[in-house]
Biopython code that builds the backbone (N, CA, C, O; Angstrom):
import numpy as np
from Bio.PDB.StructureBuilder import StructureBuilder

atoms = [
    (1, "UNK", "N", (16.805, 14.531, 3.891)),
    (1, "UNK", "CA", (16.237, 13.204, 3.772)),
    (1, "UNK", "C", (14.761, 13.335, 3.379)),
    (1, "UNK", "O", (14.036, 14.117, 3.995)),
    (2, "UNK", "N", (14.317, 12.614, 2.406)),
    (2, "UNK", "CA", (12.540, 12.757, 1.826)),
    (2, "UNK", "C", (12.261, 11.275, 2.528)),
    (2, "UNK", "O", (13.128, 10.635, 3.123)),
    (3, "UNK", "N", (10.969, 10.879, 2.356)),
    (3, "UNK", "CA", (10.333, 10.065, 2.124)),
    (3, "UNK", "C", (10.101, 9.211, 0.947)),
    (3, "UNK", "O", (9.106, 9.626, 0.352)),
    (4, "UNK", "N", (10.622, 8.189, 0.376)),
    (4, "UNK", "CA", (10.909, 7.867, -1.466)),
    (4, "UNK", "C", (10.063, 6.635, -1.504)),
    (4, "UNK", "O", (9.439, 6.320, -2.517)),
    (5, "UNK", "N", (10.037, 5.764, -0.123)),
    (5, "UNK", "CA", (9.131, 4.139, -0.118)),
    (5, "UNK", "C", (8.448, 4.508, 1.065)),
    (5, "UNK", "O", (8.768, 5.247, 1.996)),
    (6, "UNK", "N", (6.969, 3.518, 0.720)),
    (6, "UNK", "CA", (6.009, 3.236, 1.939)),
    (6, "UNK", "C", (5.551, 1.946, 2.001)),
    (6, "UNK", "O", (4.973, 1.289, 1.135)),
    (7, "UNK", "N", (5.912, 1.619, 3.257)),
    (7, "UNK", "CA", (4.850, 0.270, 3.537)),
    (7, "UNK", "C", (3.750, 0.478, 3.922)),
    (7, "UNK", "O", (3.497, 1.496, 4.568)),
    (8, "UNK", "N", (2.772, -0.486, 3.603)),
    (8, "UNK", "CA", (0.954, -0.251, 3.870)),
    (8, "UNK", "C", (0.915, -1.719, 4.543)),
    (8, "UNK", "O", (1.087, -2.800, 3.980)),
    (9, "UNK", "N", (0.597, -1.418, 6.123)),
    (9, "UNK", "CA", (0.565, -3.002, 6.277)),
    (9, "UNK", "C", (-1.482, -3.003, 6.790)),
    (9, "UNK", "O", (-2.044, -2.391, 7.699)),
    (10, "UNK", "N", (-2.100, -4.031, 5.658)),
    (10, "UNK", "CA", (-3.067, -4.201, 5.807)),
    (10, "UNK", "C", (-3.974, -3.833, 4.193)),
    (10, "UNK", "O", (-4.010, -2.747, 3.614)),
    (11, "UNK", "N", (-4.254, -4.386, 4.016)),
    (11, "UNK", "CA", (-5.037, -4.618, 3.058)),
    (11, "UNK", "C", (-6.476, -4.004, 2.396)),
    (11, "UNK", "O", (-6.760, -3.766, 1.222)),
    (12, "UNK", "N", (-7.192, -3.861, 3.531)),
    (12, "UNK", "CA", (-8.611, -3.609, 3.797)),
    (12, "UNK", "C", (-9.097, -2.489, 2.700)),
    (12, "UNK", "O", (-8.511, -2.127, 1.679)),
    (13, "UNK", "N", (-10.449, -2.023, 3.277)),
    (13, "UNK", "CA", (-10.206, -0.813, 2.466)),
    (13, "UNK", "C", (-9.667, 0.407, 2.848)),
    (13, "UNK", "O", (-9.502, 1.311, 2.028)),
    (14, "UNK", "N", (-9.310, 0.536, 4.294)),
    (14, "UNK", "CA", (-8.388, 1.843, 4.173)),
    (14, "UNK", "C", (-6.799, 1.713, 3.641)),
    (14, "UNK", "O", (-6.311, 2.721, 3.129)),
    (15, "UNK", "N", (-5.991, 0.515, 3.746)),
    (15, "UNK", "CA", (-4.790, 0.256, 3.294)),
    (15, "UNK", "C", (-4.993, 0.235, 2.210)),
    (15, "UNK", "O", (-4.047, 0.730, 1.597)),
    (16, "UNK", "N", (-6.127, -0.244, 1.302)),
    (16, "UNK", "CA", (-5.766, -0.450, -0.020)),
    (16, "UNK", "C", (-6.080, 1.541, -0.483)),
    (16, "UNK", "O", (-5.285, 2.077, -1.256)),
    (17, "UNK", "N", (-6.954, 2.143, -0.049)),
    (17, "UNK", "CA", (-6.845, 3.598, -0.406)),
    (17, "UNK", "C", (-5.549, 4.247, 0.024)),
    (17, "UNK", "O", (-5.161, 5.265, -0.550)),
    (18, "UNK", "N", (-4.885, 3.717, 0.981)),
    (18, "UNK", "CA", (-3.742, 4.912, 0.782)),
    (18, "UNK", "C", (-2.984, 4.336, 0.153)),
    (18, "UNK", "O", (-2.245, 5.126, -0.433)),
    (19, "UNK", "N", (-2.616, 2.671, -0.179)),
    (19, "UNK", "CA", (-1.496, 2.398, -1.232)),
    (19, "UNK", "C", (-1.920, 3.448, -2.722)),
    (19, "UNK", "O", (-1.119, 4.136, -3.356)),
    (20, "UNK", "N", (-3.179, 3.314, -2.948)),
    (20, "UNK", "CA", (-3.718, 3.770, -4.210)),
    (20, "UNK", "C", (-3.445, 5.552, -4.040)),
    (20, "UNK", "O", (-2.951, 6.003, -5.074)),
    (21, "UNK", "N", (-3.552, 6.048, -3.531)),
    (21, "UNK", "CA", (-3.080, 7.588, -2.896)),
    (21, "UNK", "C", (-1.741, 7.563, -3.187)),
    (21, "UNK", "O", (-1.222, 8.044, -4.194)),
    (22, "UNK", "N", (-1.126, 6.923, -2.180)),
    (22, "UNK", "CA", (0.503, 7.153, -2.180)),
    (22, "UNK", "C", (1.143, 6.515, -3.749)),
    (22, "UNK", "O", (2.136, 7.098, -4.183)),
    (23, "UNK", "N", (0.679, 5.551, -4.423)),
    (23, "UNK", "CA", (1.653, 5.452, -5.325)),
    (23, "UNK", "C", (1.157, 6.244, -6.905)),
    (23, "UNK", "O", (1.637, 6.354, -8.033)),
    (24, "UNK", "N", (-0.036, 6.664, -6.205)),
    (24, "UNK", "CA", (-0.335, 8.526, -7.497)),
    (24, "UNK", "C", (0.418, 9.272, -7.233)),
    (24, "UNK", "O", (0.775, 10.004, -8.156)),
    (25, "UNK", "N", (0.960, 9.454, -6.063)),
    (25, "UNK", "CA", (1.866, 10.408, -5.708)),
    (25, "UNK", "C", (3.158, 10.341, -6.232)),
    (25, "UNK", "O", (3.765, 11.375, -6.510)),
    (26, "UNK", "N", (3.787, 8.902, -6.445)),
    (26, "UNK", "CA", (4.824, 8.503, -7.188)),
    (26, "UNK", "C", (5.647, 7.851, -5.873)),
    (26, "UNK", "O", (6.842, 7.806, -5.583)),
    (27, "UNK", "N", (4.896, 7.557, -5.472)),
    (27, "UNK", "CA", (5.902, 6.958, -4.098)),
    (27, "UNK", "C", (6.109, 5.435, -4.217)),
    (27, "UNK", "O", (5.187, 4.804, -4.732)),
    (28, "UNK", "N", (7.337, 4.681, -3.754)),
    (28, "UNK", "CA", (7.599, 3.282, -4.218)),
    (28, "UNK", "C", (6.863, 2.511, -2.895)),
    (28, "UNK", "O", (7.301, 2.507, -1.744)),
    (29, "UNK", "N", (5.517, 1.805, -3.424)),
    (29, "UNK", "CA", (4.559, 1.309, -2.311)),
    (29, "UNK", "C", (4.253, -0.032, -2.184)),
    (29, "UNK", "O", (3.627, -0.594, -3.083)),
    (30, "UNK", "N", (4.700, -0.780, -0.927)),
    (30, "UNK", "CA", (4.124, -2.280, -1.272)),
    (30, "UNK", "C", (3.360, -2.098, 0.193)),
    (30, "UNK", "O", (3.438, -1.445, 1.234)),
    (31, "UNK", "N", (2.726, -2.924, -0.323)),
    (31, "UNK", "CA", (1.252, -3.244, 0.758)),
    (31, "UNK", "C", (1.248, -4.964, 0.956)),
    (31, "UNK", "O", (1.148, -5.870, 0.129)),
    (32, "UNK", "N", (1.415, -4.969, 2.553)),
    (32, "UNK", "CA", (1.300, -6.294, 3.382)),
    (32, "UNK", "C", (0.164, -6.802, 4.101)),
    (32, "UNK", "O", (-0.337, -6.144, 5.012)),
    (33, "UNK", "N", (-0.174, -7.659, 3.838)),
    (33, "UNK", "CA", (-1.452, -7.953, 4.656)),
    (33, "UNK", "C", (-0.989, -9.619, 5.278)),
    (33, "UNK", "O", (0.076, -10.117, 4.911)),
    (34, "UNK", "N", (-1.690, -10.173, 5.995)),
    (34, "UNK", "CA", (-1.506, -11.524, 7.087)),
    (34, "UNK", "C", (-2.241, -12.784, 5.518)),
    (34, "UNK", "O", (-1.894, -13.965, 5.510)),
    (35, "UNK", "N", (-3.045, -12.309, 4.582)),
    (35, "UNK", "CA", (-3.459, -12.838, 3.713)),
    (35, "UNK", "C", (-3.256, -12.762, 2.597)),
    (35, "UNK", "O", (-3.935, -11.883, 2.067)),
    (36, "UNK", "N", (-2.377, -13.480, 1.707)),
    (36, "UNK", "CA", (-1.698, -12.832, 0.204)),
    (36, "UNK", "C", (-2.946, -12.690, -0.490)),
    (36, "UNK", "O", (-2.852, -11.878, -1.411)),
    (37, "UNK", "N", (-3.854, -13.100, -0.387)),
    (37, "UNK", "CA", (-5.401, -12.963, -1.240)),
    (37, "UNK", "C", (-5.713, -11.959, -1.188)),
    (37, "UNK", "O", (-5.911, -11.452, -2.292)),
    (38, "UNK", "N", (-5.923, -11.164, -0.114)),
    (38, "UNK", "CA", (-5.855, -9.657, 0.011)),
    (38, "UNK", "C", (-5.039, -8.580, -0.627)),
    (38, "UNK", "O", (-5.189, -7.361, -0.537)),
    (39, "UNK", "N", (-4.442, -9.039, -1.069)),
    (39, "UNK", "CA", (-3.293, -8.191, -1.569)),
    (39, "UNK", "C", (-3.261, -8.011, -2.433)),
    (39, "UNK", "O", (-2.859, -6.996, -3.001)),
    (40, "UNK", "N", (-3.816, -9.252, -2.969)),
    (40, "UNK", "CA", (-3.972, -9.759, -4.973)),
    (40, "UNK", "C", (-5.096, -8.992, -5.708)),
    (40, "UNK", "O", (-5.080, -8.481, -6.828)),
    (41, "UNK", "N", (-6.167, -9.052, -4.690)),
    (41, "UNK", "CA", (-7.605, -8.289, -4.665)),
    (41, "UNK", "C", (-7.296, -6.700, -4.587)),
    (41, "UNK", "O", (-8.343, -6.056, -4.643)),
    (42, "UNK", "N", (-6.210, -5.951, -4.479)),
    (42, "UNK", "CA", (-5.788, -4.729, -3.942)),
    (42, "UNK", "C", (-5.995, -4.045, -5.154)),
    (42, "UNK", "O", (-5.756, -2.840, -5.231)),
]
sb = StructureBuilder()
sb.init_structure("model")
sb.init_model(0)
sb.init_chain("A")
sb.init_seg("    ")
for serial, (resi, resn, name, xyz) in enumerate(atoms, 1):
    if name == "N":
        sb.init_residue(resn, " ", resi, " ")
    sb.init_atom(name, np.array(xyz, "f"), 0.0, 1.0, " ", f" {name:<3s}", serial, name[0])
structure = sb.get_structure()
């Protein structure tokens, strides 16, 4: 079994650096935050 998807819950700037990390890596990444504005800004 691998690891193939990640959830990023949070937005900020450490969520938005590891979405940006993990999907260089090639990993299938969605990122959740409590604010869709945040997310958009990601």
């Amino acid at each position: 079994m691998s690891i193939q998807k990640i959830a990023v819950l949070g937005a900020g700037q450490m969520g938005n650096g590891i979405t940006q990390v993990a999907a260089c890596a090639g990993f299938d990444v969605t990122m959740l935050d409590i604010k869709q504005e945040y997310v958009d800004r990601g």
